[in-house]
DRENDO-1510 file (C-alpha; in Angstrom, 1 decimal, always signed):
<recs>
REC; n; res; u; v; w
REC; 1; UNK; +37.7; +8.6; +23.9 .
REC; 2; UNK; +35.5; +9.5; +21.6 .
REC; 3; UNK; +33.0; +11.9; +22.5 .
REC; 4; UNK; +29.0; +12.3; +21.8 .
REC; 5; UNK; +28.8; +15.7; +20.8 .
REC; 6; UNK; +25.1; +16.4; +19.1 .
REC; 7; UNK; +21.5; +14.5; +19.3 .
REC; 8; UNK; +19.0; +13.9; +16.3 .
REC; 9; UNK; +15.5; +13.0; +16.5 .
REC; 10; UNK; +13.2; +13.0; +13.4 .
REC; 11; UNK; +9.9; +15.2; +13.8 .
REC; 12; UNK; +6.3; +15.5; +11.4 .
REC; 13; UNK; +5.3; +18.6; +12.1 .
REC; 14; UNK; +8.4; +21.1; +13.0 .
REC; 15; UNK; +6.4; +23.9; +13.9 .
REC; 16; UNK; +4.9; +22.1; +16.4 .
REC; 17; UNK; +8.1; +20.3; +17.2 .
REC; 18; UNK; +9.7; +23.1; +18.2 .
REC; 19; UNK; +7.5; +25.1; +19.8 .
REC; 20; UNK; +6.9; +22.1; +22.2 .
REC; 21; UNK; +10.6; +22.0; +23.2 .
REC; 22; UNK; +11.0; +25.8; +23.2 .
REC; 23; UNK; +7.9; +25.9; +25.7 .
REC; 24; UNK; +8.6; +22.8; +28.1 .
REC; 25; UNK; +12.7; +23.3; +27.8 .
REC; 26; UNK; +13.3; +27.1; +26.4 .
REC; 27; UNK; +15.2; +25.5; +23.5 .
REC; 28; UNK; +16.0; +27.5; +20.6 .
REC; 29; UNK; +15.4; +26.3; +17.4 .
REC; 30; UNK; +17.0; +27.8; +14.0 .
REC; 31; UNK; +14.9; +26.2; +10.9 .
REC; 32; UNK; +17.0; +25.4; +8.1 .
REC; 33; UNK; +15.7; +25.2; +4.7 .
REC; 34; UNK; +14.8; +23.0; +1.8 .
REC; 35; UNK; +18.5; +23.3; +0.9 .
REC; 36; UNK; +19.4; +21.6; +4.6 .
REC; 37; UNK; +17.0; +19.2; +4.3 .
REC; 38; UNK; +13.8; +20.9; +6.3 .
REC; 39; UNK; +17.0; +20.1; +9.4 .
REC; 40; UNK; +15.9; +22.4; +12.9 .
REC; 41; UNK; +19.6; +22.9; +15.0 .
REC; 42; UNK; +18.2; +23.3; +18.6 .
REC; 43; UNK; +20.6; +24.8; +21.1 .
REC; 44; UNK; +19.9; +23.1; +24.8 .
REC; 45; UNK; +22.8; +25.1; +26.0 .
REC; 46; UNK; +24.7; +28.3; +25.4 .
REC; 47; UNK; +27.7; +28.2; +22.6 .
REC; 48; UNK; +30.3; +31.2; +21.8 .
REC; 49; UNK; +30.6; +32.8; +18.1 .
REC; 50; UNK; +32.1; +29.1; +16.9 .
REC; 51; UNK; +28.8; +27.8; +18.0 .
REC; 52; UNK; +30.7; +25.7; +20.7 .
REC; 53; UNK; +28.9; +24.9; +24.2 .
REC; 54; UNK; +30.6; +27.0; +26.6 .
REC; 55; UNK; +30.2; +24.9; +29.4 .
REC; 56; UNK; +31.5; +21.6; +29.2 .
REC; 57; UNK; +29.0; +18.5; +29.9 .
REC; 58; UNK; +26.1; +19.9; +27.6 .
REC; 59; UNK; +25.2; +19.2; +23.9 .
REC; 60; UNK; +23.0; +20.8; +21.4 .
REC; 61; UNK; +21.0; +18.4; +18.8 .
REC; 62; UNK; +18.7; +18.8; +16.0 .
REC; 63; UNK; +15.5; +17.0; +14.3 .
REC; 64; UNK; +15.0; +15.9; +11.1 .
REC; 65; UNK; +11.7; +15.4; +9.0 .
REC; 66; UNK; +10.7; +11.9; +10.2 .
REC; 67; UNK; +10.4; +9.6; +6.7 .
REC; 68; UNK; +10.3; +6.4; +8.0 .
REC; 69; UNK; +8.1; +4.7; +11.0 .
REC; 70; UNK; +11.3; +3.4; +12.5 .
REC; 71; UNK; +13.7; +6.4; +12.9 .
REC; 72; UNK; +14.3; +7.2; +16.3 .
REC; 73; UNK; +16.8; +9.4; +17.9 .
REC; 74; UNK; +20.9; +9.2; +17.0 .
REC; 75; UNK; +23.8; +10.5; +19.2 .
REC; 76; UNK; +26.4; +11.8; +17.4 .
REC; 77; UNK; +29.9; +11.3; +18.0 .
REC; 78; UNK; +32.9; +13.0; +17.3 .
REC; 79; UNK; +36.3; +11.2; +15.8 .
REC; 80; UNK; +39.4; +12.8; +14.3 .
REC; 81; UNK; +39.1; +10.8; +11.3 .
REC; 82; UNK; +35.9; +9.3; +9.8 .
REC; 83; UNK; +37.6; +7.1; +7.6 .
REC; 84; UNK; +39.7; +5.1; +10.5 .
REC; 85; UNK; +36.6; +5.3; +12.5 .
REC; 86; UNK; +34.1; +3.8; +9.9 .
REC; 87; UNK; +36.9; +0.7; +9.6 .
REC; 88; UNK; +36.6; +0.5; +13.3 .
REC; 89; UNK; +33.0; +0.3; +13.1 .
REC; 90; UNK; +32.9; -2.5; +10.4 .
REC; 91; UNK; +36.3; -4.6; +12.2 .
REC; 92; UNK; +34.0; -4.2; +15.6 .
REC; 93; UNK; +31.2; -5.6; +13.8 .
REC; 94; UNK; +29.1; -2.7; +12.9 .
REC; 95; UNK; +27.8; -1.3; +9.8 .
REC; 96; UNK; +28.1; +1.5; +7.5 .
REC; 97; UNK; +24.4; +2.7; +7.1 .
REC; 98; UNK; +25.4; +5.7; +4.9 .
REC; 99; UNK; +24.6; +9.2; +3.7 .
REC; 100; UNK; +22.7; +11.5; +1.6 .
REC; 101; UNK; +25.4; +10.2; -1.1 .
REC; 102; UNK; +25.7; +6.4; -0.4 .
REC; 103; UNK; +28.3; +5.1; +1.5 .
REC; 104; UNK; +31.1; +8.1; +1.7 .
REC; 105; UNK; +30.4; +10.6; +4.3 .
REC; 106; UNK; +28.5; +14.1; +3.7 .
REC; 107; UNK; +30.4; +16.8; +3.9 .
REC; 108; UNK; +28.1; +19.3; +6.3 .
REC; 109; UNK; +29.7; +23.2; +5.2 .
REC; 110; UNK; +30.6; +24.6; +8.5 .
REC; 111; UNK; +29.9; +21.6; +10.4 .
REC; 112; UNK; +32.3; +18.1; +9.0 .
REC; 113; UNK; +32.2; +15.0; +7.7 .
REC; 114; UNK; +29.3; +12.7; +8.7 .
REC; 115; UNK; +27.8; +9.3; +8.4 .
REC; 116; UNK; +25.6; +7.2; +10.3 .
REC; 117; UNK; +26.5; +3.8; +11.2 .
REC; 118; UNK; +24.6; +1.0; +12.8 .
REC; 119; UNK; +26.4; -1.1; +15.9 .
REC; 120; UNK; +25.9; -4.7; +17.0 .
REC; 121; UNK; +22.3; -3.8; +18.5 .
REC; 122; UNK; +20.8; -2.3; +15.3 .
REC; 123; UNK; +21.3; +0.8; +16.9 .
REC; 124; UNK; +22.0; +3.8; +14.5 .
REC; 125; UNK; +24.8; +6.0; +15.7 .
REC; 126; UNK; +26.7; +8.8; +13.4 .
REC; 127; UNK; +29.5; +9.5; +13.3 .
REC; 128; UNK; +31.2; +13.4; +13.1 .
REC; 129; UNK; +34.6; +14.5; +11.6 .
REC; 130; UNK; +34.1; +18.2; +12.9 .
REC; 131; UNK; +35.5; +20.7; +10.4 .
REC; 132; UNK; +38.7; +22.6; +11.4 .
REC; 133; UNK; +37.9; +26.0; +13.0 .
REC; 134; UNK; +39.3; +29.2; +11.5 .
</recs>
């Protein structure tokens, strides 16, 4: 199986974003520049040095800047190889919804490959080709 493995909602006013979630959850949030895309990493759990969640069951997310009416929140799941999994989406009857750079997948330093795909329900889901780790 496949695992989801990060959260992303969008947000209009990050500031108050995450100090909302830092006071009612005692997330932590790590602001990312314009370079990142204005993107806020929130950790909902505890990770080691590889910023891995050290107890199994838990995910950490992150919020974009909201540029649309409709964007809601995305799960994020994990595959060992976007490519094979993005053909799976389309032969299931999904669809490639795309990156920053059209339809091949961003490459996130640190992080992997990602793109977001819709499934049969209009629902956006992304999908994550983790980088290896050192």
């Amino acid at each position: 199986m496949n695992p989801v493995v990060h959260f992303e909602m969008p947000y209009e006013d990050k500031k108050r974003m995450a100090d909302f979630y830092s006071n009612a959850f005692g997330w932590q949030a790590q602001m990312l520049g314009p370079d990142m895309g204005d993107y806020v990493v929130v950790s909902t759990a505890e990770t080691d040095e590889n910023r891995m969640i050290k107890e199994p069951g838990r995910i950490n997310g992150g919020f974009y800047h909201r540029t649309k009416p409709d964007q809601g929140t995305t799960v994020v799941i994990s595959v060992d190889d976007i490519q094979a999994a993005m053909k799976k989406v389309t032969d299931a009857g999904g669809k490639i919804i795309g990156a920053s750079k059209g339809m091949e997948p961003d490459d996130i330093p640190g992080i992997g490959l990602y793109i977001a795909v819709e499934d049969t329900e209009g629902n956006k889901v992304s999908l994550l080709q983790p980088s290896p780790k050192m």
